[in-house]
Backbone of each chain as nested JSON, in Angstrom:
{
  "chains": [
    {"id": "A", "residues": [
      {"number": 1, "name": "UNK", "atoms": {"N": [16.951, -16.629, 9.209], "CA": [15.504, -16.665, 9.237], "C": [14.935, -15.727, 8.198]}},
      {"number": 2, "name": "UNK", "atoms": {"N": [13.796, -15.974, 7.482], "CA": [12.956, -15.327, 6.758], "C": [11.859, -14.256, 7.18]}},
      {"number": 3, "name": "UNK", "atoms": {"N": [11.864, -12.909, 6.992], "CA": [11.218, -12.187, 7.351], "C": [10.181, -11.628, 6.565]}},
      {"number": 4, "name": "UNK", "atoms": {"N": [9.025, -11.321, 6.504], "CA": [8.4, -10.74, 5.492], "C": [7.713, -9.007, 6.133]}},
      {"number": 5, "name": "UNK", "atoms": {"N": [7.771, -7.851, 5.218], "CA": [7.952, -6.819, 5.375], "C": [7.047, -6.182, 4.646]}},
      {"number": 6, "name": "UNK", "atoms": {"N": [5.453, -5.731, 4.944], "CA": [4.943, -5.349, 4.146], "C": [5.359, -3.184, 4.624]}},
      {"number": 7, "name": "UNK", "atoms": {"N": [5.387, -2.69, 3.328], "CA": [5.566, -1.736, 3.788], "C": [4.462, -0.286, 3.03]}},
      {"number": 8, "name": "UNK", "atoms": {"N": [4.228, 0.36, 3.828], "CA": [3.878, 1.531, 3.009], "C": [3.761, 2.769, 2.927]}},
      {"number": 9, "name": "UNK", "atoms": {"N": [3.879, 3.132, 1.802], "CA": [4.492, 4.75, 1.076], "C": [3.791, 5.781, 0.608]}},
      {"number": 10, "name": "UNK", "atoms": {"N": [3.577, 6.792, 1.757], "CA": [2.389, 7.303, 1.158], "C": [2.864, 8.885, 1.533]}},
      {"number": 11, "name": "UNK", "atoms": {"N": [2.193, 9.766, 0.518], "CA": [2.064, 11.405, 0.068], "C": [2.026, 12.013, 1.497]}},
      {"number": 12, "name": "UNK", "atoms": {"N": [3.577, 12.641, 2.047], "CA": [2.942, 13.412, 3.06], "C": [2.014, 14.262, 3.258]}},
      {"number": 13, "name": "UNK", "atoms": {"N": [1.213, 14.356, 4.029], "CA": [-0.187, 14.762, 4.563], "C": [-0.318, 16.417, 4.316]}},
      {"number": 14, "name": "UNK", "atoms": {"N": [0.386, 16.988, 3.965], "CA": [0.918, 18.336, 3.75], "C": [0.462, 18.712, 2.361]}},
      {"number": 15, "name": "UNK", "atoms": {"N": [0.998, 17.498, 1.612], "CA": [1.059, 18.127, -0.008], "C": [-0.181, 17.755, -0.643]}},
      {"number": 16, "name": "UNK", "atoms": {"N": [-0.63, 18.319, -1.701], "CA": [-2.113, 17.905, -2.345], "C": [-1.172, 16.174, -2.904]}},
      {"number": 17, "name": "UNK", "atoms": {"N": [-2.569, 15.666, -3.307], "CA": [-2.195, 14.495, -3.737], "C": [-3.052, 14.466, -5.12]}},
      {"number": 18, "name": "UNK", "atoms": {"N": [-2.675, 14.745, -6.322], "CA": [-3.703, 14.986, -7.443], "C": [-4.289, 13.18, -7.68]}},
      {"number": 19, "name": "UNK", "atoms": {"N": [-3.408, 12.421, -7.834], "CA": [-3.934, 11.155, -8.187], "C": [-5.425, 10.797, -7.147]}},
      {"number": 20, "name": "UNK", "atoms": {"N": [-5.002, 11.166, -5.777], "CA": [-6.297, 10.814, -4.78], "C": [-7.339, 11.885, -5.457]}},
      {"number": 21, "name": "UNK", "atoms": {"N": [-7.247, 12.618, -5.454], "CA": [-8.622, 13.718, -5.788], "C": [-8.901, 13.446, -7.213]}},
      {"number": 22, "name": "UNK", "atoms": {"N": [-8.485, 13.086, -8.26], "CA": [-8.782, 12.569, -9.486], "C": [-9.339, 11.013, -8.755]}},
      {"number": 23, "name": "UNK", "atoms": {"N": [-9.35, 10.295, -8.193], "CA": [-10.153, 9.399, -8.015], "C": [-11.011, 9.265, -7.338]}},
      {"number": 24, "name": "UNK", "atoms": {"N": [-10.701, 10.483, -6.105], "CA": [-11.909, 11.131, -5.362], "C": [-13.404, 10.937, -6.372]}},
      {"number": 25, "name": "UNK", "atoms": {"N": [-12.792, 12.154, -7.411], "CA": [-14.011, 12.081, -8.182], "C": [-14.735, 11.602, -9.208]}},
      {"number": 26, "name": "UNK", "atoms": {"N": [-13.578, 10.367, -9.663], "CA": [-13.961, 9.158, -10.177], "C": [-15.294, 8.696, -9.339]}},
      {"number": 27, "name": "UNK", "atoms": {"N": [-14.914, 8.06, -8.522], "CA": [-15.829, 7.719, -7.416], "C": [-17.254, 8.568, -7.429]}},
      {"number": 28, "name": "UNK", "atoms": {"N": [-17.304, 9.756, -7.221], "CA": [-18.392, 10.383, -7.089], "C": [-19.509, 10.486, -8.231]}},
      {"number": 29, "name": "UNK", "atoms": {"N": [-18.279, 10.546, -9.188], "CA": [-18.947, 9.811, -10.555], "C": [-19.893, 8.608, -11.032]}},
      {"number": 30, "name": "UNK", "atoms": {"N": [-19.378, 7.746, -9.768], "CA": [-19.945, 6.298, -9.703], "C": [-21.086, 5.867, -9.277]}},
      {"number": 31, "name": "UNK", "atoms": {"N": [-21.282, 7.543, -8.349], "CA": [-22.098, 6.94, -6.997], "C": [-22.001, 7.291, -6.115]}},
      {"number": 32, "name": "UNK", "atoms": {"N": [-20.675, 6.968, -5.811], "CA": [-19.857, 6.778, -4.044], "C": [-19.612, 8.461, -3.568]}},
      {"number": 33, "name": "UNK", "atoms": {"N": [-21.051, 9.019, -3.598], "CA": [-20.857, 10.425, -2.796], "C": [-20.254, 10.483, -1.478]}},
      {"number": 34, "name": "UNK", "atoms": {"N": [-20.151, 9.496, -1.072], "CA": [-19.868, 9.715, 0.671], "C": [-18.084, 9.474, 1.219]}},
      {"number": 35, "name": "UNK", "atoms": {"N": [-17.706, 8.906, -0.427], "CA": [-15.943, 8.75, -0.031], "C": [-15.167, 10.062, -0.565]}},
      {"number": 36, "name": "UNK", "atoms": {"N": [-14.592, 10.282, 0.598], "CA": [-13.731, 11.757, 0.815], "C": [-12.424, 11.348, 1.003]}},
      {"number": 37, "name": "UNK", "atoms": {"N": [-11.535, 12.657, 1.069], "CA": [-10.064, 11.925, 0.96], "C": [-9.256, 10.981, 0.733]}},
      {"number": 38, "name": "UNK", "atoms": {"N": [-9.566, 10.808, -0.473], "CA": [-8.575, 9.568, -1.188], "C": [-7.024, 9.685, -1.404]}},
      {"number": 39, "name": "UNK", "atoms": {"N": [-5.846, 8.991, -0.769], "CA": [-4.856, 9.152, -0.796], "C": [-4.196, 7.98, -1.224]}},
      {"number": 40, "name": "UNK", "atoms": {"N": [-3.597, 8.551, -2.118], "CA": [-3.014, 6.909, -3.023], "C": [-1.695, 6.811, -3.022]}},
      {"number": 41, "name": "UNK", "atoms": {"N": [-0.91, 6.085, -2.16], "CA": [0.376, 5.414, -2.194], "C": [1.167, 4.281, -2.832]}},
      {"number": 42, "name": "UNK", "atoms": {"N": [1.74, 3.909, -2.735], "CA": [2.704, 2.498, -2.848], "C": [2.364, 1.361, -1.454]}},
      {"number": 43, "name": "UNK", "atoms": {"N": [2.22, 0.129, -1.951], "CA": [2.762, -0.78, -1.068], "C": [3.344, -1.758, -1.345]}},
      {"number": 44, "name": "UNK", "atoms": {"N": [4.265, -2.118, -0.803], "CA": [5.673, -2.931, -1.162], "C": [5.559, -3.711, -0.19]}},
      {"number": 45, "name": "UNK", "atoms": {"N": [5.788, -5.224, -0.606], "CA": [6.21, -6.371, 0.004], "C": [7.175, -7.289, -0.707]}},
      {"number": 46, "name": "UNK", "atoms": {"N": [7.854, -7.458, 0.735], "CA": [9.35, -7.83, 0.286], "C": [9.777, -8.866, 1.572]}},
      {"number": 47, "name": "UNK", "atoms": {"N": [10.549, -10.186, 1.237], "CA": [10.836, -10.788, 1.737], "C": [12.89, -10.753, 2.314]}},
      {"number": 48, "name": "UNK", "atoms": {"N": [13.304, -10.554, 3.436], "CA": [14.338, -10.405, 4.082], "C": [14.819, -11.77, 4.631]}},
      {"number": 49, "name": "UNK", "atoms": {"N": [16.228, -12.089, 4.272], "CA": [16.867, -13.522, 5.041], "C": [17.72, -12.692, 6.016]}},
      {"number": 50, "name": "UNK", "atoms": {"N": [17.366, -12.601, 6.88], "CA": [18.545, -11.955, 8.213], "C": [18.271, -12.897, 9.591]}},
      {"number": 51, "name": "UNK", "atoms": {"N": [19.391, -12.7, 10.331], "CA": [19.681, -13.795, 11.582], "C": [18.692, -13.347, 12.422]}},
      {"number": 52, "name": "UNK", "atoms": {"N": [18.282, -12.153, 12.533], "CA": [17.302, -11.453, 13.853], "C": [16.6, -10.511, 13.158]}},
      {"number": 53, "name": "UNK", "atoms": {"N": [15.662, -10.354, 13.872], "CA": [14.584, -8.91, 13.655], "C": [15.312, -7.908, 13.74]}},
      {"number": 54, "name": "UNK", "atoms": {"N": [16.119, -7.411, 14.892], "CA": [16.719, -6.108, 14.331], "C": [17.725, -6.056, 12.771]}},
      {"number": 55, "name": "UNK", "atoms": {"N": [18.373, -7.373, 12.256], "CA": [19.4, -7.382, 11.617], "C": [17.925, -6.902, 10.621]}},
      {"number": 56, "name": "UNK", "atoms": {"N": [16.739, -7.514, 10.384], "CA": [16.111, -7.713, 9.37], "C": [15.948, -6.166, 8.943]}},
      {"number": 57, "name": "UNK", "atoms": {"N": [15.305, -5.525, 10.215], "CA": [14.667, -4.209, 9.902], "C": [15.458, -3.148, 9.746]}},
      {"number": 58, "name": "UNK", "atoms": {"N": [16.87, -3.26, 9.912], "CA": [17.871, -2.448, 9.767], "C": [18.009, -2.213, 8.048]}},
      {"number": 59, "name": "UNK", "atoms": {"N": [17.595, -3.725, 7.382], "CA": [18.084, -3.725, 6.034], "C": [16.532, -3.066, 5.489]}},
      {"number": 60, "name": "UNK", "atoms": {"N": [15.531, -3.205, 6.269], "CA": [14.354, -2.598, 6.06], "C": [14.241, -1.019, 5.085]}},
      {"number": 61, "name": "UNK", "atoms": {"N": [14.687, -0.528, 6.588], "CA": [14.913, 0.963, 6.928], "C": [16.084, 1.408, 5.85]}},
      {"number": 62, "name": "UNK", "atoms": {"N": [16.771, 0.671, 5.867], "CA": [17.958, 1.254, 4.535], "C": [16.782, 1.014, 3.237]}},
      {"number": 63, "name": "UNK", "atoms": {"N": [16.657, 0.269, 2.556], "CA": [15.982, 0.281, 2.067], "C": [14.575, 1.048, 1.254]}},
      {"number": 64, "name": "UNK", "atoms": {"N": [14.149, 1.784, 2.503], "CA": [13.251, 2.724, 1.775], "C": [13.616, 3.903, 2.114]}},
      {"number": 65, "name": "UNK", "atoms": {"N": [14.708, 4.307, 3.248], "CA": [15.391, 5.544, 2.601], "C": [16.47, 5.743, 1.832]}},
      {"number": 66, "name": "UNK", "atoms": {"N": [16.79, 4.88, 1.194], "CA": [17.346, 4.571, -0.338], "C": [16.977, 4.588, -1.57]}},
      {"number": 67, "name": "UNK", "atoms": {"N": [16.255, 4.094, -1.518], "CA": [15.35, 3.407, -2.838], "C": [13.739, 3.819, -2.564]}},
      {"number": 68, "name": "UNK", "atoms": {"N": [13.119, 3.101, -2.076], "CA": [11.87, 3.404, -2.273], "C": [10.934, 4.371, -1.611]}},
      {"number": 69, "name": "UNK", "atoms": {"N": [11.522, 4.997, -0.429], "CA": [10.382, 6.569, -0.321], "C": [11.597, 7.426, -1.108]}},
      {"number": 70, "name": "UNK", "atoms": {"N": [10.473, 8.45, -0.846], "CA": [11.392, 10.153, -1.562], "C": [10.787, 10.473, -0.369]}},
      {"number": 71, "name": "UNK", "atoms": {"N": [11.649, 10.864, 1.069], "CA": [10.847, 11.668, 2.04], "C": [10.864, 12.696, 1.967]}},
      {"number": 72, "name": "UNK", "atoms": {"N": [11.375, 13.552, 0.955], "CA": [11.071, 15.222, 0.855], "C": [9.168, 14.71, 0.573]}},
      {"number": 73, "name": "UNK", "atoms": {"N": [8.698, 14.237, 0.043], "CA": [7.284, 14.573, -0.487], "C": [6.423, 13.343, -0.062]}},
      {"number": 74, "name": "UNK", "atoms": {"N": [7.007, 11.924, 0.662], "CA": [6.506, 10.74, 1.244], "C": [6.894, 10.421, 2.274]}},
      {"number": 75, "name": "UNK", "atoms": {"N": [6.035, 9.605, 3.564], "CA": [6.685, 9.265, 4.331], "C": [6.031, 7.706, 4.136]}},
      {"number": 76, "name": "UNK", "atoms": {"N": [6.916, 6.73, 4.998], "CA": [6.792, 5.478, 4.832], "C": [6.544, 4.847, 6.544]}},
      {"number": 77, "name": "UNK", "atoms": {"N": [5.896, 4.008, 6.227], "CA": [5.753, 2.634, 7.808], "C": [5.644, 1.135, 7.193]}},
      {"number": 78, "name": "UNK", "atoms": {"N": [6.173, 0.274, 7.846], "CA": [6.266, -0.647, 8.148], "C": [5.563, -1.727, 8.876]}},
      {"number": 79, "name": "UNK", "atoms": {"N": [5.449, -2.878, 8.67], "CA": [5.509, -4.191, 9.444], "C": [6.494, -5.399, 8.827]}},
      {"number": 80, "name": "UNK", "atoms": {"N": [6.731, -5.905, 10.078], "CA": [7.606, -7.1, 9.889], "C": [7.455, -8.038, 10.753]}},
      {"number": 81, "name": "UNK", "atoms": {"N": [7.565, -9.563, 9.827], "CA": [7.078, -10.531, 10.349], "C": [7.951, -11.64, 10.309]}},
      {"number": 82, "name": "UNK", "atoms": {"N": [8.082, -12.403, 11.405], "CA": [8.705, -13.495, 10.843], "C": [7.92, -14.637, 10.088]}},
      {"number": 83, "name": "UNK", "atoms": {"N": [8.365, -15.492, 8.708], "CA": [8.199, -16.207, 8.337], "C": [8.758, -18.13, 7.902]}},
      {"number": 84, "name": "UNK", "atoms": {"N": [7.891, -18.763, 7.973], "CA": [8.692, -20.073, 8.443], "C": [8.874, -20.609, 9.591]}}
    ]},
    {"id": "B", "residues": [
      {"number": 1, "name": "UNK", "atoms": {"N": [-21.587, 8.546, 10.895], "CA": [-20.409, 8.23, 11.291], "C": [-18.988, 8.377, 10.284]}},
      {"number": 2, "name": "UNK", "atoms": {"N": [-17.664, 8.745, 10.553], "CA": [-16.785, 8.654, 9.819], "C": [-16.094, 7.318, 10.11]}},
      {"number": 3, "name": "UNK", "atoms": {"N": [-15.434, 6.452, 8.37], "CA": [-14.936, 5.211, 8.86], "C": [-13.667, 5.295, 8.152]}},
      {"number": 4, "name": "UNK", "atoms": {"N": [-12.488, 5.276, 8.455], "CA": [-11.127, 5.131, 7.528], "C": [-10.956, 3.898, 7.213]}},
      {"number": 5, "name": "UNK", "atoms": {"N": [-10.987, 3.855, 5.809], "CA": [-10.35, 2.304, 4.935], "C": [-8.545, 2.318, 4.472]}},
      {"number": 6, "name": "UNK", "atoms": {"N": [-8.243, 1.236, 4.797], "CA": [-6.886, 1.508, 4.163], "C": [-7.076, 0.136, 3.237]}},
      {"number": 7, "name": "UNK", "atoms": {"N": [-6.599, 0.553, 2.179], "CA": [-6.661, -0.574, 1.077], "C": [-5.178, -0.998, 0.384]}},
      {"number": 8, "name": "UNK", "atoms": {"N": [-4.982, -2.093, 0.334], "CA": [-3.683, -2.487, -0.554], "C": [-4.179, -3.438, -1.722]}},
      {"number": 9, "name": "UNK", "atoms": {"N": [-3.843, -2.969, -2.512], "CA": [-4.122, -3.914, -4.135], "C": [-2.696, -4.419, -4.823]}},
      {"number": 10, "name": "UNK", "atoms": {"N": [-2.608, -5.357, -4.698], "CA": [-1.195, -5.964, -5.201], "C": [-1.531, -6.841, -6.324]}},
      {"number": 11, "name": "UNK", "atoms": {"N": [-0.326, -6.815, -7.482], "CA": [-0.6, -7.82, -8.289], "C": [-0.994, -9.162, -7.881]}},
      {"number": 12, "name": "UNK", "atoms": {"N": [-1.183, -10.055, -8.69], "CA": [-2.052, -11.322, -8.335], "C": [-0.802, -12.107, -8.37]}},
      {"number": 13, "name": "UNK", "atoms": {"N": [-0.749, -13.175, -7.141], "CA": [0.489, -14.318, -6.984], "C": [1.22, -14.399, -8.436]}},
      {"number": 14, "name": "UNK", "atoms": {"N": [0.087, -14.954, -9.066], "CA": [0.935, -15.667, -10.392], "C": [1.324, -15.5, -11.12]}},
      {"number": 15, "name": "UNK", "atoms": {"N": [1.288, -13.449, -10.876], "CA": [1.688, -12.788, -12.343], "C": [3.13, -12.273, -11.724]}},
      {"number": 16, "name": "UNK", "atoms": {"N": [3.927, -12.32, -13.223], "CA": [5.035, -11.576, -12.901], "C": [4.584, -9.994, -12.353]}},
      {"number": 17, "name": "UNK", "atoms": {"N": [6.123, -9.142, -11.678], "CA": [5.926, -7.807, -11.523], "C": [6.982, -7.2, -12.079]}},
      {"number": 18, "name": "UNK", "atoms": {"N": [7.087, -6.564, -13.089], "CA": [8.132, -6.084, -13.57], "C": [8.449, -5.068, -12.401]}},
      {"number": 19, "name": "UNK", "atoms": {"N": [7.94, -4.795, -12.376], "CA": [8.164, -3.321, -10.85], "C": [9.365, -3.781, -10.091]}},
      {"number": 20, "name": "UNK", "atoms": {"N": [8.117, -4.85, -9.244], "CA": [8.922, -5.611, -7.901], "C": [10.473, -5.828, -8.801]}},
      {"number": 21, "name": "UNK", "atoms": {"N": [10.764, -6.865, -9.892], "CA": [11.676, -7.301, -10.076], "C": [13.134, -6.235, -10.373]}},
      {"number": 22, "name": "UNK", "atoms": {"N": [12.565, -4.952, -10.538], "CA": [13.568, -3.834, -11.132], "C": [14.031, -3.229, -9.777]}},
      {"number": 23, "name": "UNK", "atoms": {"N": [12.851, -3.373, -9.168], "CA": [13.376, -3.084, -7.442], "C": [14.076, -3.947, -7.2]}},
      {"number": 24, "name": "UNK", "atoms": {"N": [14.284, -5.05, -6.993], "CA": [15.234, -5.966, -6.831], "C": [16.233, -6.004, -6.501]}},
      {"number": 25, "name": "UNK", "atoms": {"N": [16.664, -5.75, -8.123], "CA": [17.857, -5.424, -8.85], "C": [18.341, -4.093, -7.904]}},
      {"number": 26, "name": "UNK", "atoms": {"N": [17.269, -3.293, -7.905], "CA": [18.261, -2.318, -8.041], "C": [18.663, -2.177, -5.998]}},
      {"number": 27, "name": "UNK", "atoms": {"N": [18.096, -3.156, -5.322], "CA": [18.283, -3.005, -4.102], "C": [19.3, -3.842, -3.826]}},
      {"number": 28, "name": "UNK", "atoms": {"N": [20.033, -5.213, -4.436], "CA": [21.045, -5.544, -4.409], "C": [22.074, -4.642, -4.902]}},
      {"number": 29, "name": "UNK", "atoms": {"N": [22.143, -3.762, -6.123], "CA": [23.149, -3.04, -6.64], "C": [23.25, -1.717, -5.431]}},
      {"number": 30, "name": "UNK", "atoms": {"N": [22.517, -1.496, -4.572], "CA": [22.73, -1.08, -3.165], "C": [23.611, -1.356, -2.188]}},
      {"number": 31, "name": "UNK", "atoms": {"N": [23.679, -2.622, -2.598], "CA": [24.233, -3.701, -1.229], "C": [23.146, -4.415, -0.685]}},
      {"number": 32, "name": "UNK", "atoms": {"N": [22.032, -4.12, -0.598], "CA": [21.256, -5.491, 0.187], "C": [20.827, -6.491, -0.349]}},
      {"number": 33, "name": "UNK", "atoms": {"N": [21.17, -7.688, -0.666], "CA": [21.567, -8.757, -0.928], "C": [20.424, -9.781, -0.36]}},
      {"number": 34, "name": "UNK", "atoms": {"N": [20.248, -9.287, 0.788], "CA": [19.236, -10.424, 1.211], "C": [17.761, -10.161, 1.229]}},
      {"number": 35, "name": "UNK", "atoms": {"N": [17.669, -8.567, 0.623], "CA": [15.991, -8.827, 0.209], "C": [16.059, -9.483, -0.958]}},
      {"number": 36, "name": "UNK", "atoms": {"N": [15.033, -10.432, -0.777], "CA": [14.352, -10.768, -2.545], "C": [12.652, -10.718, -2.29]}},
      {"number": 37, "name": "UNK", "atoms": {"N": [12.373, -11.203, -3.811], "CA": [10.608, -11.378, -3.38], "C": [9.951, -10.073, -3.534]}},
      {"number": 38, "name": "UNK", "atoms": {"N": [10.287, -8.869, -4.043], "CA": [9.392, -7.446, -3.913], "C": [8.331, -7.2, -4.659]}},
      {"number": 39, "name": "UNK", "atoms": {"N": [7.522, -6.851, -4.03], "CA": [6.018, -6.853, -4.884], "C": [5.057, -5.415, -4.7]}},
      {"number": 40, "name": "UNK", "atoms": {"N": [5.232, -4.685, -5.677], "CA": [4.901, -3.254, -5.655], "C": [3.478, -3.056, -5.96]}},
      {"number": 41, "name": "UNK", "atoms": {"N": [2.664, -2.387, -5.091], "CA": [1.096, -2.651, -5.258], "C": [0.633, -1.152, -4.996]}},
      {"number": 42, "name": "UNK", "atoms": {"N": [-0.372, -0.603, -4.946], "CA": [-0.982, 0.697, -4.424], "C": [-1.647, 0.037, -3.001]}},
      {"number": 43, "name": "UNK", "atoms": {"N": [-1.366, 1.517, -2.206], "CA": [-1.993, 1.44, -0.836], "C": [-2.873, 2.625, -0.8]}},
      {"number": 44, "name": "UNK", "atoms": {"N": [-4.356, 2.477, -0.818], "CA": [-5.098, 3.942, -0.846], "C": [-5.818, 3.777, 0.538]}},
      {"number": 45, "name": "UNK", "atoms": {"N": [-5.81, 4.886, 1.084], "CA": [-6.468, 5.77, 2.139], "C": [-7.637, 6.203, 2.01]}},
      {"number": 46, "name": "UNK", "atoms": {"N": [-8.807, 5.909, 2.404], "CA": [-9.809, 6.86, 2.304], "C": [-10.792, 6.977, 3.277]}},
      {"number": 47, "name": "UNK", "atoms": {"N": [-11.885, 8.021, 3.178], "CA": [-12.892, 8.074, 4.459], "C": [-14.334, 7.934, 3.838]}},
      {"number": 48, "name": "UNK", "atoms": {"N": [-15.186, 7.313, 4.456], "CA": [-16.299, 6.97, 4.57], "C": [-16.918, 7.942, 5.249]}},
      {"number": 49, "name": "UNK", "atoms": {"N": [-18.293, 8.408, 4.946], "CA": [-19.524, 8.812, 5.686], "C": [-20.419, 7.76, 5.323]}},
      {"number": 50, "name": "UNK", "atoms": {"N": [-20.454, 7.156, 6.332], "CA": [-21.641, 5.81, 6.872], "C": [-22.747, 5.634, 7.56]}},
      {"number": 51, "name": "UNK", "atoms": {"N": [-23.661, 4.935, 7.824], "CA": [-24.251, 5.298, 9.01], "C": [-23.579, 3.896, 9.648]}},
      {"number": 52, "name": "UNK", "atoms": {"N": [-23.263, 3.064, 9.631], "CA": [-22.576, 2.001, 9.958], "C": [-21.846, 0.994, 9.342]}},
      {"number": 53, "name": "UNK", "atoms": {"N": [-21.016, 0.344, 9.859], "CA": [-19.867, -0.758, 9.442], "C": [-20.013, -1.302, 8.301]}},
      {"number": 54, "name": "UNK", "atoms": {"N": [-21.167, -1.94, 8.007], "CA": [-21.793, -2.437, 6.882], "C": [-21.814, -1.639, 5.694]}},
      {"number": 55, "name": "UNK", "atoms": {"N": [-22.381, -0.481, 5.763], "CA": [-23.003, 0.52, 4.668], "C": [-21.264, 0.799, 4.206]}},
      {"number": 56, "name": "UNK", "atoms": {"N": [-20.224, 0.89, 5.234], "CA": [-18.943, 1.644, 4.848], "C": [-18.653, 0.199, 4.13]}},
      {"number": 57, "name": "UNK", "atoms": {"N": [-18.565, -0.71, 4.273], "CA": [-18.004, -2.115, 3.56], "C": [-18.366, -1.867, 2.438]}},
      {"number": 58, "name": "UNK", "atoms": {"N": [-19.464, -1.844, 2.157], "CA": [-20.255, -2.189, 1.159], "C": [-19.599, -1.101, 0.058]}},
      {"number": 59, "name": "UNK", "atoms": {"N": [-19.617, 0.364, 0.395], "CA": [-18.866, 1.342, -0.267], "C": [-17.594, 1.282, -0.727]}},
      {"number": 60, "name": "UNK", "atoms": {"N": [-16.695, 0.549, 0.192], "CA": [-15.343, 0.576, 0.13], "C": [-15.162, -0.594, -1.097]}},
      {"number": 61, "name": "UNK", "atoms": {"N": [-16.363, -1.982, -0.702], "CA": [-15.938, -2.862, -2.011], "C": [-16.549, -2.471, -3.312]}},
      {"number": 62, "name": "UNK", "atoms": {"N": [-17.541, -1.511, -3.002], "CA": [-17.962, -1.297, -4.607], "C": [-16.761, -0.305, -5.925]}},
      {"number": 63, "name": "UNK", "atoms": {"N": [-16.47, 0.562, -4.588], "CA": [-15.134, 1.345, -5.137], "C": [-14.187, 0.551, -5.524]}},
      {"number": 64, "name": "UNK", "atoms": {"N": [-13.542, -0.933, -4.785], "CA": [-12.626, -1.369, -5.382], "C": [-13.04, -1.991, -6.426]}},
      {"number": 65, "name": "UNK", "atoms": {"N": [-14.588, -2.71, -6.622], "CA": [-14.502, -3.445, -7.876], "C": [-14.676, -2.481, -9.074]}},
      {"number": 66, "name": "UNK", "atoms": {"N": [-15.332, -1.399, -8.659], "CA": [-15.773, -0.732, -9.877], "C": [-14.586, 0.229, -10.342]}},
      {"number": 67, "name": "UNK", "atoms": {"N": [-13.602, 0.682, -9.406], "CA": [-12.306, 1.451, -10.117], "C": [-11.035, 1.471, -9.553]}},
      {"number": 68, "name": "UNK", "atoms": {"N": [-10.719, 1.136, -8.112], "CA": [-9.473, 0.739, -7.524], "C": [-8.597, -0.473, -8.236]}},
      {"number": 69, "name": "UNK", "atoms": {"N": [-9.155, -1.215, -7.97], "CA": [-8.483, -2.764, -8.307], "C": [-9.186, -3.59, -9.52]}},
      {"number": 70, "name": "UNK", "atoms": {"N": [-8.033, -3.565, -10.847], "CA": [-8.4, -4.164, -12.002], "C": [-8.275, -6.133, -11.208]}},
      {"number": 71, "name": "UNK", "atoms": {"N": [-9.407, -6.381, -11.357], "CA": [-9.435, -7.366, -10.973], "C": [-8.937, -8.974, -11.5]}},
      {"number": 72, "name": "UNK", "atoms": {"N": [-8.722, -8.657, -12.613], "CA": [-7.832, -9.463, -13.625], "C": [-6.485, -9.924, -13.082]}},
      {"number": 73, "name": "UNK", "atoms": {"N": [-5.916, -8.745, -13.077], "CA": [-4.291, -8.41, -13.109], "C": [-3.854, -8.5, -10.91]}},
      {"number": 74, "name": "UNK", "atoms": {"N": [-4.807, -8.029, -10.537], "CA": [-4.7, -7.531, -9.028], "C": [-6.159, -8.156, -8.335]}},
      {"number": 75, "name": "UNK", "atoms": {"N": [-5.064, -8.076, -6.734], "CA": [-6.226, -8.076, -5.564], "C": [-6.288, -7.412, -4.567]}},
      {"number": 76, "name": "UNK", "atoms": {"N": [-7.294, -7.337, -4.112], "CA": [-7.356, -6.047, -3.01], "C": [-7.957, -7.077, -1.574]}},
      {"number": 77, "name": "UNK", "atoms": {"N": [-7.538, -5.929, -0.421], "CA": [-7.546, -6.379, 0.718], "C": [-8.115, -5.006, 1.521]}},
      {"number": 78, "name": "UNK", "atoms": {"N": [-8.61, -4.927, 2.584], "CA": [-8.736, -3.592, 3.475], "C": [-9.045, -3.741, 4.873]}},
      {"number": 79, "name": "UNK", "atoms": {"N": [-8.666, -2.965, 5.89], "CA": [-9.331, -2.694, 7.059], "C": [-10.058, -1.41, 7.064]}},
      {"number": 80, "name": "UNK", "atoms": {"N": [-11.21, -1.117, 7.415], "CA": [-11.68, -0.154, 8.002], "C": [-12.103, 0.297, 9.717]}},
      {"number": 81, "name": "UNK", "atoms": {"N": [-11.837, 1.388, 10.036], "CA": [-11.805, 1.415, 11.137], "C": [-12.909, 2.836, 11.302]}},
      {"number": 82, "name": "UNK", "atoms": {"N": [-13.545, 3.029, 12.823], "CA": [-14.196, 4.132, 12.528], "C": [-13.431, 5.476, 13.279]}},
      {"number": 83, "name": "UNK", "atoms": {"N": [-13.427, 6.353, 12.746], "CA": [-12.75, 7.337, 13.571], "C": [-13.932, 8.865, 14.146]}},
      {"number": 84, "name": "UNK", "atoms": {"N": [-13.0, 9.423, 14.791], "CA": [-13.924, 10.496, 15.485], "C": [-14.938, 9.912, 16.329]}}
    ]}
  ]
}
């Protein structure tokens, strides 16, 4: 079965995030006085062929603590869906 | 009122992603084999001061057309929710 996995990767809550506050004040620049804390991540979608939901999300979870978070400085969440 | 937006902007269907595709690669040369399909987009976070639902919409899409999401290349999507 086909699974689809949107996932996302974002600046633990701890560390400054320069890209969000450089667009913070893009924004304020614009106009948009009233948008505060801008935090800018990754989101990844990715399609999985596995027999079951757990087989799927197992390859999930490898996956972005492999490859796509760095959890010293990101943490990541998930959804998964079946598709088809 | 405070309103949290979460936004995802992903390339547009029809364009290639060099991103997604290098992820790919490099998640089979992992071993996982049965993701394909990866599509690498930004996910931004942000907060609203609103006086209501509307006024925060209205903010959240002017931000994406005017500097989040090159609208050419990408599309954007969001929920907002109100918090506190």
């Amino acid at each position: 079965m086909k699974y689809l996995a949107h996932i996302d990767i974002m600046p633990l809550k701890e560390l400054l995030d320069p890209q969000g506050k450089a667009v913070t004040s893009g924004l304020k620049n614009l106009g948009l006085q009233d948008i505060s804390n801008v935090r800018i991540g990754k989101h990844i979608s990715l399609e999985v062929n596995a027999n079951d939901k757990d087989s799927a999300q197992n390859q999930v979870e490898t996956a972005c603590k492999k490859l796509l978070a760095n959890q010293v400085i990101e943490s990541y969440e998930y959804s998964l869906n079946e598709v088809e």
